[in-house]
C-alpha positions as CSV (number, residue, x, y, z in Angstrom):
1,X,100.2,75.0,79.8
2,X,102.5,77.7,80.1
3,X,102.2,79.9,83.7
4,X,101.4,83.4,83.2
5,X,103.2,85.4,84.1
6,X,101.7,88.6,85.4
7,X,98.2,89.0,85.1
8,X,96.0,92.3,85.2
9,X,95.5,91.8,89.6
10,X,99.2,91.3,89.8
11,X,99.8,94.3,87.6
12,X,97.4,96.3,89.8
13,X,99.2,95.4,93.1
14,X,102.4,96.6,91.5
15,X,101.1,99.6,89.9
16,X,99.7,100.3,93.6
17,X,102.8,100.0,95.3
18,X,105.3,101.0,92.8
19,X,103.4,103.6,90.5
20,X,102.7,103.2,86.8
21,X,105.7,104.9,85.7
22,X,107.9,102.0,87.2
23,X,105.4,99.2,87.4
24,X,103.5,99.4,83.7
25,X,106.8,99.4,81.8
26,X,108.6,96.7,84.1
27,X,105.2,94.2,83.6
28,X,105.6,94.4,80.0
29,X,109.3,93.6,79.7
30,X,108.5,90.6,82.2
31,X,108.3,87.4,79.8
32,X,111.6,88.4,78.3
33,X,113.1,89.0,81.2
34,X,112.0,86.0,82.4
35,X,113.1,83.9,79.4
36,X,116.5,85.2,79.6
37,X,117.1,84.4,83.2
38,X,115.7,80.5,82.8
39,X,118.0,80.1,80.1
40,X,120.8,81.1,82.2
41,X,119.5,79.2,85.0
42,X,118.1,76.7,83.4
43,X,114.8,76.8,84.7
44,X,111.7,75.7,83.3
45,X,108.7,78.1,85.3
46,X,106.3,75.6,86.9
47,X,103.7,78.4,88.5
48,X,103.6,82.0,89.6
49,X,102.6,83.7,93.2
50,X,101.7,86.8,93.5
51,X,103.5,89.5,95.2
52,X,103.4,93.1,96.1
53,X,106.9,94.2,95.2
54,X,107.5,92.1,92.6
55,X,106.7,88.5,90.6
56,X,107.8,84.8,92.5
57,X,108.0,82.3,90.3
58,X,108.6,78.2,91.4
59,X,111.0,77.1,88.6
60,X,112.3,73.3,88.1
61,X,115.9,73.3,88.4
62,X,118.6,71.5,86.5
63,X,118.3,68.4,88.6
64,X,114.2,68.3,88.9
65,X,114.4,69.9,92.2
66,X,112.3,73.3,93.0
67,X,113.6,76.3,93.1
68,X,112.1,80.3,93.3
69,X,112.9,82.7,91.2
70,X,112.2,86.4,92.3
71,X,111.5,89.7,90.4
72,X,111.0,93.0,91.4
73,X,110.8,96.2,89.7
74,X,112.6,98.0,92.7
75,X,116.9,97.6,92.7
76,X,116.6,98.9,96.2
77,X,114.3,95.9,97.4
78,X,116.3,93.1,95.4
79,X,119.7,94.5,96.8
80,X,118.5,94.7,100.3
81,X,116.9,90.7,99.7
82,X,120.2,89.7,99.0
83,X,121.9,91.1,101.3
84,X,120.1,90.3,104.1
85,X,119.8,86.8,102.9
86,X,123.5,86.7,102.6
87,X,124.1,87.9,105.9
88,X,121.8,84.9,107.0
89,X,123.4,82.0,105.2
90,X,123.6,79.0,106.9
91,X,120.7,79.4,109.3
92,X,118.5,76.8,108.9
93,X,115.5,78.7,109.8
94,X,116.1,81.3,107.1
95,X,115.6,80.5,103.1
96,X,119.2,80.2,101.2
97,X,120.2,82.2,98.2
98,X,121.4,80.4,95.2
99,X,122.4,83.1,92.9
100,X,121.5,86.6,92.0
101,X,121.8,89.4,89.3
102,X,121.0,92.7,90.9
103,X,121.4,94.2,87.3
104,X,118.1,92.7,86.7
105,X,116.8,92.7,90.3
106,X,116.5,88.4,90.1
107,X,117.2,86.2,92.8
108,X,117.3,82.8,93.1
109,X,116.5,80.7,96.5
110,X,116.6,77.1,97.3
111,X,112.7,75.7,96.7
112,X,110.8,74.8,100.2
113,X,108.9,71.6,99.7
114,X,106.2,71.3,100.4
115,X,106.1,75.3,100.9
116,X,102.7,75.8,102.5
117,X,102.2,77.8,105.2
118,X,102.2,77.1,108.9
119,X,98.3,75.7,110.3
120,X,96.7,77.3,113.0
121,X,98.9,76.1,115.8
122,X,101.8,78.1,116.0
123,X,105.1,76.2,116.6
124,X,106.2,78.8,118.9
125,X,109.8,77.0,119.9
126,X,110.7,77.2,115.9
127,X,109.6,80.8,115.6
128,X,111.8,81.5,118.9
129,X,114.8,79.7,117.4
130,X,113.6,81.4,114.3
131,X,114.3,85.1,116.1
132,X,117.5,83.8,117.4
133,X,119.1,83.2,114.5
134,X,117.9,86.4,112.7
135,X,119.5,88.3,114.8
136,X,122.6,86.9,116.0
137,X,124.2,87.3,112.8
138,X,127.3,90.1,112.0
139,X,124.5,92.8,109.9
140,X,127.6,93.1,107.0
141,X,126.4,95.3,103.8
142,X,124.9,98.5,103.5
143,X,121.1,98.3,105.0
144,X,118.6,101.3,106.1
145,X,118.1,102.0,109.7
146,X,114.4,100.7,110.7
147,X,113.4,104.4,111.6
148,X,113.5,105.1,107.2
149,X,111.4,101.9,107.4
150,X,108.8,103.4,109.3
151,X,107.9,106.3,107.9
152,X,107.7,104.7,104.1
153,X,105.1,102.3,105.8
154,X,103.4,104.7,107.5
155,X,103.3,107.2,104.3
156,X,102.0,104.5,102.1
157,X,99.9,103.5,104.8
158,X,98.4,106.7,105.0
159,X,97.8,106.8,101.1
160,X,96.1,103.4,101.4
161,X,93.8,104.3,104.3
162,X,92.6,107.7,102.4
163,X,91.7,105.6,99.2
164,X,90.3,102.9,100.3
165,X,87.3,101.9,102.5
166,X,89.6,102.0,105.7
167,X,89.2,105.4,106.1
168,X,85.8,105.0,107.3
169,X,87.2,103.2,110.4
170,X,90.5,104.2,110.7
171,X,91.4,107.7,111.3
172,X,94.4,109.4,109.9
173,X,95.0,110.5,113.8
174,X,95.1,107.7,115.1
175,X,97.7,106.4,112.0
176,X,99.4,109.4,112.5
177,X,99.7,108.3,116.4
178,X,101.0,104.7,115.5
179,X,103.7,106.5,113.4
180,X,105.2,108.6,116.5
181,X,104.8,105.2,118.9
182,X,107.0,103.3,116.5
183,X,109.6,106.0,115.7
184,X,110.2,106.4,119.1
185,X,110.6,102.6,119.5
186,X,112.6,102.0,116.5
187,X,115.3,105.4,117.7
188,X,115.9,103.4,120.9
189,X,116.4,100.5,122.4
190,X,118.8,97.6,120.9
191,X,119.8,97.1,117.3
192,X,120.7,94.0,115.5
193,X,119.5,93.3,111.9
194,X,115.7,92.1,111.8
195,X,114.1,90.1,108.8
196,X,111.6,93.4,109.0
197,X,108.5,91.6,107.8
198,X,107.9,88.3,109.6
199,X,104.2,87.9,109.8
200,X,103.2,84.3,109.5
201,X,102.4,84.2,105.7
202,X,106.3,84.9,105.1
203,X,107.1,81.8,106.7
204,X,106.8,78.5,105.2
205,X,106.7,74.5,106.2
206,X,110.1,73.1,104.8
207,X,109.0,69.8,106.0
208,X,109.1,67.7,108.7
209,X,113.6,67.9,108.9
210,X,113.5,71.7,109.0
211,X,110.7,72.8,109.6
212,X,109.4,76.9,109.6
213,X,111.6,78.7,107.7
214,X,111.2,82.5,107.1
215,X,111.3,84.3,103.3
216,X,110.8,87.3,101.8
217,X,112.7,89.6,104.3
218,X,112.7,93.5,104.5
219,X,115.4,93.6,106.3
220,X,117.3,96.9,108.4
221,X,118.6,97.4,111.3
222,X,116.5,98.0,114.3
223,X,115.0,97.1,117.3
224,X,114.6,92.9,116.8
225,X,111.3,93.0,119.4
226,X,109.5,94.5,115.8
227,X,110.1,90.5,114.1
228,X,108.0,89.2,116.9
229,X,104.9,91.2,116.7
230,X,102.8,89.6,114.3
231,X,102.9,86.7,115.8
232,X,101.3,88.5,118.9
233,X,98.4,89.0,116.6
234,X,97.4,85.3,116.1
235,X,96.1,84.5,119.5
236,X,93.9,87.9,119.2
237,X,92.8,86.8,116.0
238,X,90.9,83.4,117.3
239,X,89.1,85.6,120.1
240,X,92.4,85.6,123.0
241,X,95.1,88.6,123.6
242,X,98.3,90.1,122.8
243,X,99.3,88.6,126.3
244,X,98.5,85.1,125.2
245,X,101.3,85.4,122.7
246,X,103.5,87.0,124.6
247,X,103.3,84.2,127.0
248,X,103.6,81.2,123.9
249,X,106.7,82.7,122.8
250,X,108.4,84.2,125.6
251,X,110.3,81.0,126.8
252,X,112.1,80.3,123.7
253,X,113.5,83.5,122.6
254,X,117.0,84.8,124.4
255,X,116.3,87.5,126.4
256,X,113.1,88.2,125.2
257,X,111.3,91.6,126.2
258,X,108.2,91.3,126.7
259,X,107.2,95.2,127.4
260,X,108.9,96.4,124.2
261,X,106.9,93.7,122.0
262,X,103.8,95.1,123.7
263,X,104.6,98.5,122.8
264,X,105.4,97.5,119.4
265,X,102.2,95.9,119.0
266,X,100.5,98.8,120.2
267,X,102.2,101.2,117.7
268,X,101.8,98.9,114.8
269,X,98.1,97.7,114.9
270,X,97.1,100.6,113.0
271,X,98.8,99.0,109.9
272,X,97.7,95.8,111.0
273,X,94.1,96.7,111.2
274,X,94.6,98.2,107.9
275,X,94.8,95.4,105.7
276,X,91.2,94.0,105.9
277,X,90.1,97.6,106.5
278,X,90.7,97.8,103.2
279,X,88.9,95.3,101.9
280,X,86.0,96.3,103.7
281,X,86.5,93.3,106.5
282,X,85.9,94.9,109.5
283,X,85.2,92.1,112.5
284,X,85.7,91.6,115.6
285,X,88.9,91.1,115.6
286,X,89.7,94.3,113.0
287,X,87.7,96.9,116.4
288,X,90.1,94.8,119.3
289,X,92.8,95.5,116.9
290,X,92.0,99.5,116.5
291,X,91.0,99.8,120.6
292,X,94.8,98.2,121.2
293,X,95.7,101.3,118.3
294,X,94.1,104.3,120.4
């Protein structure tokens, strides 16, 4: 059975994120877009994920081995991708680019196998080597500054939170709060280039000779204490505190700083809050996580 596609949730995430003028013509032109890049490629499209700038689809390549095609509707998120990714070739710990073609905002990446992602327990000294080699790298090509970041997150944040249940628990003050904490972090402070979007979902099991390995970058140049943060969050999230991850990854990241990672967390967990918010899950964790924001 052929995979679809796009289907009408996918089409709603993109429609959300990108608006129907942009999203609604891109969705229909998918399957011949599609079919033209697998040709060139040679690909045969085993499944497709869902995504909320785009389409990822696990291909079988030439020699039966897996590979991911990506698709977005944005030129400005595939260029920066690829970029970034370029920048980042040869680290282990990052996913490799095989080809691209920015005239039709595709890229292609090495498959992961098996590709799930990480359990419950953290392997903290793989995230920290992880961090290390994102941002040790010469940032070469054209990227925005992490500041421009922030306020498009915290815009569409705010357009998220006023349509959506969220509101009801999360004020636009205290978004607005979490906005001014992070611009002042991200105008100070070092800069290197940061993957920009490292919560645990974006990073995958490659297996047992590699390991975590990060994907799906949004990546700038910044502060690189913001790539650590949501990884703060998962000690919180099973009942413990920011300070419990702080002190998991601490030892195995070069010169790691602990106080601007706090602060970090403290400006973003507005935006972290928001995501269940929005689905109407509020919990215990969803009030520590607004306390922290206020």
């Amino acid at each position: 059975m052929a995979a679809v596609l796009i289907d009408d949730a996918a089409r709603a995430r993109l429609v959300d994120r990108f608006g129907a003028e942009l999203a609604e013509p891109w969705c229909d032109a998918l399957p011949g877009l599609v079919a033209r890049l697998t040709a060139r490629w040679n690909l045969e499209v085993r499944e497709a994920r869902p995504g909320n700038t785009g389409r990822t689809l696990l291909c079988t390549g030439p020699g039966g081995d897996l590979r991911v095609l990506k698709l977005t509707p944005d030129p400005e998120v595939a260029r920066l991708e690829v970029t970034g990714l370029r920048a980042w070739a040869g680290c282990s710990r990052v996913v490799q680019v095989l080809d691209a073609d920015l005239d039709a905002n595709a890229i292609l990446l090495e498959g992961l196998v098996p590709g799930s992602q990480l359990d419950s327990d953290v392997p903290w000294a793989q995230i920290g080597e992880m961090l290390d080699q994102l941002h040790s790298v010469d940032p070469a090509g054209e990227f925005r500054s992490l500041a421009e970041g922030i306020e498009f997150i915290f815009t569409l944040s705010e357009r998220r939170r006023r349509e959506s249940p969220a509101a009801e628990h999360l004020s636009a003050e205290v978004l607005q709060k979490g906005r001014e904490r992070a611009l002042a972090l991200a105008t100070s402070g070092p800069v290197t280039l940061i993957h920009g979007d490292l919560h645990p979902a974006n990073v995958l099991d490659a297996g047992p000779g590699r390991g975590a390995v990060a994907i799906d970058p949004r990546p700038g140049l910044g502060d690189p204490s913001l790539d650590a943060i949501d990884w703060m969050f998962v000690p919180m999230a099973k009942g413990g505190t920011i300070e419990d991850g702080l002190t998991a990854l601490a030892p195995h990241v070069t010169d790691f700083d602990a106080e601007r990672v706090r602060a970090w967390c403290v400006a973003m967990a507005p935006l972290v809050a928001l995501s269940p918010l929005r689905r109407g899950e509020r919990t215990p964790f969803t009030d520590a996580v607004l306390e922290l924001a206020r």
